[in-house]
N, C-alpha and C positions, 0 to 999 in steps of 0.2 A: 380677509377683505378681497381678495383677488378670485375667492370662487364666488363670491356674491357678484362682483363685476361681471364674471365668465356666462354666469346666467341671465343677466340681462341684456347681454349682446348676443344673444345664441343664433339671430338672422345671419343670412348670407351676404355679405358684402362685393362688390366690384367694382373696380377702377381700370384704368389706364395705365403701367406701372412703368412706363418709358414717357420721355420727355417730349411736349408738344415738339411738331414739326414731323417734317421728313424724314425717314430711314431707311435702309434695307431691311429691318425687323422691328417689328411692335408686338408689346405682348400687354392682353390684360390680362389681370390676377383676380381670383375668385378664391373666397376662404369661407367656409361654415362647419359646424357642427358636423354634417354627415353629407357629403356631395357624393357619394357612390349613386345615389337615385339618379344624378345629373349625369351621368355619364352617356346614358343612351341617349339622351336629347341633346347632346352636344357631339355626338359621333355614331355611327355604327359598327365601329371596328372594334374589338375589342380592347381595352386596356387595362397594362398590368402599372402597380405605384411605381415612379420612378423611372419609368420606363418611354421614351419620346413615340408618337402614334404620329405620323403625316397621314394629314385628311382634311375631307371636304367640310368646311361650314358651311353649315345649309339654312336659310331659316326657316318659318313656321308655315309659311305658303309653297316652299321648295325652290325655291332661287337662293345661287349660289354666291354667299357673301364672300371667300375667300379661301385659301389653300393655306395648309401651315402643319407646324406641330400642336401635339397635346400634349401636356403632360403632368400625372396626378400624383399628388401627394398623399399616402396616408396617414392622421394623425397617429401620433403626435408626432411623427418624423417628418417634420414642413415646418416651414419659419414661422406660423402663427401657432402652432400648435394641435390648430384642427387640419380638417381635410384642405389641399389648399388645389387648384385647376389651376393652370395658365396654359391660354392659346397664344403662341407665338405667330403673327402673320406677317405681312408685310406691312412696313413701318407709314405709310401713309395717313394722315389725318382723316380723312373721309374712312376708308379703312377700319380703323380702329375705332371712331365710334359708332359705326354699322355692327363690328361686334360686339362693342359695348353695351349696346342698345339690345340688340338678341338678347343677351342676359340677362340686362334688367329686363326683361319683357319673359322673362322665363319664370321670375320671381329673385331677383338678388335685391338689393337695394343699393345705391353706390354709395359707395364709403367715405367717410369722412377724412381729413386730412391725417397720416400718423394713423390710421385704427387699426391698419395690419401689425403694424409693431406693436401698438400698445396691445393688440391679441397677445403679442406674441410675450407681453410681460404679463400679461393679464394670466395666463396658462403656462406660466414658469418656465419660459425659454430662455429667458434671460432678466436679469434686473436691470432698476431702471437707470442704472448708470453706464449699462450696454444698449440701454435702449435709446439712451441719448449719444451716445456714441456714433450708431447709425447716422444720425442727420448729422453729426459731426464730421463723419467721413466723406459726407455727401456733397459738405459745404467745401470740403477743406480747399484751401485756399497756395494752399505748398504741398512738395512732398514730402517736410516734415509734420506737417499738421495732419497727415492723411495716414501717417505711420504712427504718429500718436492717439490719432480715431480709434485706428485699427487694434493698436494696445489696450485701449479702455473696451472695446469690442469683446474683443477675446478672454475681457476678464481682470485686467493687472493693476487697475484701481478698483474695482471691489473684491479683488484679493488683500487687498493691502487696507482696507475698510474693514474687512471681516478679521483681520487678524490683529486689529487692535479692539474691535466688539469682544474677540475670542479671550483675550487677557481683560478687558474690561467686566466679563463676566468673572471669571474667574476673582479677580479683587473684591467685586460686588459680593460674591460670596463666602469670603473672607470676613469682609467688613459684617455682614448679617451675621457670621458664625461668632465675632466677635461679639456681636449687640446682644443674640439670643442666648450667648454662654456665660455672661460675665462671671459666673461662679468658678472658670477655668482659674489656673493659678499666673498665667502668663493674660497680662490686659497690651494685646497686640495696637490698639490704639495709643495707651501710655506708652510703651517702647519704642513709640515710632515707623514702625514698619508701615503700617498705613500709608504715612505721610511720604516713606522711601517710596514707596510703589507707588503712588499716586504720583507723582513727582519723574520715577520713570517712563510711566505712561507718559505724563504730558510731554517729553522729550519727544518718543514718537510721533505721539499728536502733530507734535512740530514741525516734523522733519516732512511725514503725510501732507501739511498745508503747505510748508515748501516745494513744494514737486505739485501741488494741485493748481498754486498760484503762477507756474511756470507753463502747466500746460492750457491754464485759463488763458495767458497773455498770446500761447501759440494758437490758441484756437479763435480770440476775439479779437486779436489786436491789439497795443498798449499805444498808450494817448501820451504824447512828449510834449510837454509845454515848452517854448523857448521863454528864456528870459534874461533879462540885462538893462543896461542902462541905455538909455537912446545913444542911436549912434554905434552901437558896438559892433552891430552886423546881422541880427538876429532879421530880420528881413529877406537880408544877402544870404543870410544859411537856409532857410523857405526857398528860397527861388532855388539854389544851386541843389538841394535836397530833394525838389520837388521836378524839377527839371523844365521848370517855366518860371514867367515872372508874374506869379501868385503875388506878390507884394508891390508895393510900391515902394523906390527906395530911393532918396534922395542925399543930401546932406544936412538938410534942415531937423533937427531934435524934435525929436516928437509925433513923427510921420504917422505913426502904427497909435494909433486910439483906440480901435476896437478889436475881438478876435480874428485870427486870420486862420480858419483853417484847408489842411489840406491830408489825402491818405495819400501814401507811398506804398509799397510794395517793396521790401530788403528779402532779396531770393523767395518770396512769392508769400515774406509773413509782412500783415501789415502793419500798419504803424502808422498814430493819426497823429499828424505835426498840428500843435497850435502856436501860431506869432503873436506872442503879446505885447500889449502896450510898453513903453521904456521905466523902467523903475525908478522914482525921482518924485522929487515933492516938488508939485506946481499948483498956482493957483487959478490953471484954467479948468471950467468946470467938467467941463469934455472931456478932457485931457486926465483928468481927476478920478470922474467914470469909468474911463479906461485903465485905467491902473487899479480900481477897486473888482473889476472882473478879471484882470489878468490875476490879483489876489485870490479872487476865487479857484480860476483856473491851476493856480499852479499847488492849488491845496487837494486837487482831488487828482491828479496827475499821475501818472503810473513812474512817470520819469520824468526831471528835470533837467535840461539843459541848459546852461548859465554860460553866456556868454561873454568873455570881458574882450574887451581891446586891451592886446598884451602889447601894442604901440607904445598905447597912451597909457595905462594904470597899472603895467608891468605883470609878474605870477606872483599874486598874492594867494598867503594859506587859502583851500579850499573853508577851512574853520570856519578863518574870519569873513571871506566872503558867504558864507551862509548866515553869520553872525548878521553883516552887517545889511545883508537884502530882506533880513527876518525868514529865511527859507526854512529855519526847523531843523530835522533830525536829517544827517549827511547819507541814510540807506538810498535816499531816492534821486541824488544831486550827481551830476557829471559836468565838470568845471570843464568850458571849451574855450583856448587861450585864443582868439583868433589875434587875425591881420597881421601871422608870423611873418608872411614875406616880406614886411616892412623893415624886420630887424635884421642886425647884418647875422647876428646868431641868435640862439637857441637856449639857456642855459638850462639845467636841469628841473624837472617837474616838479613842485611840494607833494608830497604823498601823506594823505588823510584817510584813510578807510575807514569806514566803509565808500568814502566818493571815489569816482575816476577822475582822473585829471588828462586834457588832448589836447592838441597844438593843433592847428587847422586854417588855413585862410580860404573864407566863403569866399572869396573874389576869386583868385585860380583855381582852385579846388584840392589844392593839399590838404593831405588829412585825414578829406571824406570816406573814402574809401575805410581807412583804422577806426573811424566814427561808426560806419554803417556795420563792421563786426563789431563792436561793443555793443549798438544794439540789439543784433541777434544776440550774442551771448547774454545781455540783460534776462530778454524773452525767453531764455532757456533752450535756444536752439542744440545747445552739442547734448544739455541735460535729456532733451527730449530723446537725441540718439542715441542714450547712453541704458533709453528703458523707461523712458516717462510716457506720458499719459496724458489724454485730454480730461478735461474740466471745464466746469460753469461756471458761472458766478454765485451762484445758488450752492453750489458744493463748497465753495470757499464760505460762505456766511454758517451754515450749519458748521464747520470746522471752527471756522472762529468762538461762534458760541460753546462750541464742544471744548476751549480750549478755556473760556471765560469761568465754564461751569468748574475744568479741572482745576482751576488757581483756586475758586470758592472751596473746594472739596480738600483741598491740599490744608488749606486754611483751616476748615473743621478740623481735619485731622490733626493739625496741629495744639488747637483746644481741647481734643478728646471727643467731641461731639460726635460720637458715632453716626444716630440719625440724619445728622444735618450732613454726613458723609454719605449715606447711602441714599438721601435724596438728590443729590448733586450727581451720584452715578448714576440714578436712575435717568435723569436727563441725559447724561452724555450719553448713551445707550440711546434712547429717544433720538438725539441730533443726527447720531452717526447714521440709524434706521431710517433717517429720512433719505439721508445721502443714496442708498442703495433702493429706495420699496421696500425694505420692510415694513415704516410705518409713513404712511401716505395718506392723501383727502385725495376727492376726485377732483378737487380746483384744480389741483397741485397739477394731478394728470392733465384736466383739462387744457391749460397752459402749456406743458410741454409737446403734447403732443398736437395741437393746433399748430406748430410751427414748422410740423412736419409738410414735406411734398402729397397727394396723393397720390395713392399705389404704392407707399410704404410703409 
């Protein structure tokens, strides 16, 4: 599929590959098939690949658009794969597209958003989970998010993609060997082995979408719903989090009716705060609405922050207080004791795991501080320095189904159904091939790479 692309894209492209505005250097990038012909009409001087040429741009009438370097790529050793030219000049806007313009005026066409990297997938310079990585590094938002780009860049999520495809083949052809032999004296399905390794696998699987899921949350942000009963503070924690008065905060029950959001920045990863309505049965219908969105909100939330007044309603089990808000399973809950400074002491925490449990008063700001590293730790920030890797959301979903298909698969093997095993692998093969390009639609490209800058 990748050399059918290659041939349909075989013009010469050109962009701007530096960021509008002013600079001391601008450079646009030029990538085709064969630009050795272009050389002489972009210079006189001679040049060798790789190698920087300072000289005149001239254009087609002989007036001098600019001084700078050259410098030529021969394929395949250039980031797209083909031949690739970049003039570096001076970083000026008028500038750069006076040279731009000479190009396309030479015959290039200018390029779409993303089409230089998708060349560069297109022509097996990388997969597309380094190809996404690019714009991941570009966005990044911290410097652990840009060290995590830079991990999936270089390869360390689809090393770790390929090496459970690598065992996943391998069991795949066990399970056939099994199907196509049964006359063998060992039926490796009835013994179970199937279902041992099937079962191993999906451990891995597991542990893969743990570390994908950490560097999704470093690379897009995770969404922290507040929540509590009116009155508890979940307002006061907005304002003192957000470091304005994003909320309105009275004493009156019931203030917050609809969502209140706001982004933060904890050491440059973000975090989208939503203030929800107070949890409590009322029969205002407002009031009502708003507590039926805060329900929504706090169901698709990456993280929960439950706020009680440890004044008024003491440290009750994290258990019971999920029990009793209807919050669900404790992976995603972090019980915040506020309005400690009211009490003359402290007594010790209830401890629930998977939840965290923190003492904190929104009003002075104790606490905060022990709050905003549980966050990062949440997001995976020490995981990520430890050798993690960026991710999408898209990469998480193929993983989940990868993981969905391995329970089916496990389950066959459990009944002996050999076939109904080895169609279940042939999927998880399938999901994971999407993860990397192996197996792709051009929607799919179309999509990722429209989100790209031009000139990359």
């Amino acid at each position: 599929m990748r050399g059918e692309a290659v041939g349909r894209e075989g013009d010469v492209i050109a962009a701007i590959a530096t960021p509008p505005g002013r600079g001391g250097v601008g450079i646009v990038r030029i990538s085709g098939p064969d630009l050795s012909s272009w050389l002489p009409r972009l210079t006189s001087k001679a040049v060798s690949p790789r190698r920087a040429v300072y000289t005149d741009f001239v254009a087609e009438d002989g007036s001098l658009l600019d001084r700078g370097l050259l410098l030529y790529f021969s394929k395949p050793a250039s980031y797209t794969g083909e031949d690739v030219i970049e003039l570096h000049g001076h970083g000026g806007p008028v500038v750069m597209e006076e040279l731009l313009s000479w190009v396309l005026r030479l015959g290039a066409r200018p390029a779409r958003p993303g089409e230089f990297t998708l060349r560069a997938f297109l022509n097996e310079r990388m997969d597309l989970t380094q190809a996404e990585a690019v714009a991941d590094l570009i966005d990044a938002a911290s410097r652990e998010a840009a060290r995590s780009a830079l991990r999936s860049l270089e390869g360390a999520f689809s090393k770790a993609v390929r090496a459970l495809v690598d065992e996943l083949v391998e069991l795949r052809t066990f399970v056939e060997a099994a199907i196509d032999f049964p006359e063998e004296e060992v039926d490796f399905l009835a013994e179970g082995e199937v279902a041992s390794r099937v079962a191993r696998l999906r451990g891995r699987l597991s542990d893969l979408l743990a570390r994908a899921r950490e560097g999704a949350l470093l690379r897009e942000g995770m969404t922290v719903a507040i929540a509590g009963r009116p009155n508890a503070g979940k307002s006061s924690l907005l304002n003192a989090l957000s470091g304005r008065d994003a909320a309105i905060v009275t004493e009156i029950p019931g203030t917050t009716r609809d969502l209140l959001r706001e982004t933060i920045l904890v050491d440059g990863l973000p975090v989208h705060l939503v203030d929800t309505a107070g949890l409590r049965e009322s029969e205002d219908l407002v009031e009502r609405e708003g507590i039926r969105r805060a329900r929504q909100e706090l169901a698709r939330a990456d993280r929960i922050l439950l706020v009680v007044d440890a004044a008024e309603e003491g440290f009750a089990d994290p258990r019971e207080l999920a029990s009793r808000f209807a919050l669900g399973d404790l992976e995603r809950l972090t019980v915040l004791y506020n309005k400690v400074d009211l009490l003359p002491s402290v007594p010790p925490l209830p401890e629930a795991p998977p939840a965290a449990t923190l003492c904190i008063s929104a009003a002075t700001g104790a606490g905060l501080d022990r709050l905003r590293e549980h966050l990062k730790a949440v997001m995976g920030y020490r995981a990520a320095g430890e050798g993690g890797f960026s991710a999408r959301r898209r990469h998480l979903e193929h993983l989940r189904r990868a993981d969905v298909l391995l329970a089916s698969a496990g389950e066959a093997a459990e009944r002996g159904a050999g076939e109904l095993v080895a169609e279940d692998l042939r999927a998880v093969q399938r999901e994971l091939g999407e993860i990397t390009g192996e197996f792709t639609t051009e929607d799919l490209l179309d999509r990722i790479f429209s989100r790209f800058c031009i000139g990359k």
